[in-house]
C-alpha positions, 0 to 999 in steps of 0.5 A: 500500500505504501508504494502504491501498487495495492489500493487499501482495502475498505471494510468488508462488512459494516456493523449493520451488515453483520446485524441484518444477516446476524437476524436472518441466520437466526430467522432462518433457523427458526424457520427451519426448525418449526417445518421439521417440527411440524410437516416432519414430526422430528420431535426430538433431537436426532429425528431433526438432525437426521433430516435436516442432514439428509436434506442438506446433504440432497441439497448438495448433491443437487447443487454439484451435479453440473460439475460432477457431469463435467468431469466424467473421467474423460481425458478430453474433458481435461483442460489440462491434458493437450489434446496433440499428446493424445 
C-alpha cells in the first residue's frame, strides 16, 4: 500500500451488515426448525438432525451435479491434458 501498487482495502462488512444477516441466520433457523417440527414430526433431537442432514446433504448433491457431469473421467474433458499428446 505504501508504494502504491495495492489500493487499501475498505471494510468488508459494516456493523449493520453483520446485524441484518446476524437476524436472518437466526430467522432462518427458526424457520427451519418449526417445518421439521411440524410437516416432519422430528420431535426430538436426532429425528431433526437426521433430516435436516439428509436434506442438506440432497441439497448438495443437487447443487454439484453440473460439475460432477463435467468431469466424467474423460481425458478430453481435461483442460489440462493437450489434446496433440493424445
Amino acid at each position: 500500500m505504501e508504494l502504491g501498487l495495492i489500493e487499501k482495502r475498505e471494510q468488508r462488512f459494516t456493523r449493520a451488515d453483520i446485524l441484518r444477516k446476524g437476524i436472518a441466520l437466526l430467522a432462518f433457523v427458526f424457520i427451519f426448525a418449526v417445518v421439521l417440527k411440524q410437516f416432519n414430526g422430528a420431535d426430538t433431537f436426532w429425528k431433526g438432525f437426521r433430516d435436516s442432514y439428509l436434506i442438506w446433504l440432497i441439497i448438495d448433491w443437487y447443487a454439484s451435479w453440473p460439475a460432477r457431469l463435467s468431469c466424467s473421467g474423460s481425458d478430453y474433458s481435461n483442460p489440462l491434458i493437450s489434446h496433440q499428446m493424445i
